[in-house]
N, C-alpha and C positions, 0 to 999 in steps of 0.2 A: 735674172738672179744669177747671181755667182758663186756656181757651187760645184763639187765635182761629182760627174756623173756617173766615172768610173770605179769608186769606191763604194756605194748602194745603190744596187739597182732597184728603183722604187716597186717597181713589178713584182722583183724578188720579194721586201718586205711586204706587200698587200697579201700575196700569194701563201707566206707562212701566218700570217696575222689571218687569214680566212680557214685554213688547212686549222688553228687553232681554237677557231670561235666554232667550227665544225664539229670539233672530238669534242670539246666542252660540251657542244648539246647535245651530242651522242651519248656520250655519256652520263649524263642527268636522265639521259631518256631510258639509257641501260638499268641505271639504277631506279627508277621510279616502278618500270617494270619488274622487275625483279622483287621491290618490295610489293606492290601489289598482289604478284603470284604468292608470296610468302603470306600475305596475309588473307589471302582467296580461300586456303587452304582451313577445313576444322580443326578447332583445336589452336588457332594461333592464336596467339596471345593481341594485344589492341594494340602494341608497338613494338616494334623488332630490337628496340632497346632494353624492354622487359626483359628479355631469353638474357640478355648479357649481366644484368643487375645479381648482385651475390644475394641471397635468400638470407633473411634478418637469421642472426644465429640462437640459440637457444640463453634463456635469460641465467645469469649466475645462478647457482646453488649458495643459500645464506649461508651455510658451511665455507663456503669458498672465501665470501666477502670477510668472513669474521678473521680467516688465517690472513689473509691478505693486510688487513687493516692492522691484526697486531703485530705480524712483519714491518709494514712498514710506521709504526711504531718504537717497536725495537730496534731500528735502522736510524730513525729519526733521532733517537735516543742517547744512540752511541755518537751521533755529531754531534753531541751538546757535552761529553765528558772526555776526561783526563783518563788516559791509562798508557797500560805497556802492549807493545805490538812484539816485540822480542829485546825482556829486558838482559838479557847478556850481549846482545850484538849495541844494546841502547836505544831502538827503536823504540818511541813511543808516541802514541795517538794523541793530538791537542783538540778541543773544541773548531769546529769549522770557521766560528766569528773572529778566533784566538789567530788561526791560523791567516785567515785573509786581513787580517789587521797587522800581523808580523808581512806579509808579501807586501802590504803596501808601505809600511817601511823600510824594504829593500832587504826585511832577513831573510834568508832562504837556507837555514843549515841543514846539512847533511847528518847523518850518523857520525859521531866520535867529531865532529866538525868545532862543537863549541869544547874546552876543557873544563873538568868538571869545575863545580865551582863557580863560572862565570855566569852572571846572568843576560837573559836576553833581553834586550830592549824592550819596554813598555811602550 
């Protein structure tokens, strides 16, 4: 075979390739022990993954649910109408459908952008 022998020394790889298959089972052996003593112990739970798991939280208060809902109600609400956000500077709120059917005809204006009078594209 023609290859060079002074670039890897085959010795050298066998030697880190065993030195690594070594700490691998050492360490599965570390670890298997360790879970064992942990669960030797009273009181431990049936998997060491239980300890880590977050504890189910407490169920909503119907109080809670009912504000929740008509917030996001009145939230929902205000995306479906027309108003003023600050009618002297001109700002005002469009429907959200109004709005993403104006972007995808390329209108995009700004405050004071259109002059009064002008309408916006349909």
């Amino acid at each position: 075979m023609n290859h060079e022998t002074s670039d890897a020394s085959p010795r050298l790889i066998a030697t880190v390739a065993a030195v690594l298959v070594v700490g691998f089972v050492l360490s599965l052996a570390a670890s298997v022990w360790v879970e064992s003593d942990l669960m030797s112990r009273p009181g431990a739970p049936r998997t060491v993954a239980r300890q880590a798991a977050f504890p189910p939280g407490p169920a909503e208060a119907p109080e809670v649910v009912q504000v929740r809902r008509r917030l996001e109600a009145a939230a929902a609400e205000r995306l479906r109408q027309y108003g003023w956000v600050d009618r002297p500077a001109g700002v005002a709120r469009i429907p959200l459908q109004r709005a993403m059917d104006l972007v995808v005809h390329g209108v995009n204006p700004v405050p004071g952008d259109i002059p009064p009078g002008q309408q916006v594209p349909k």
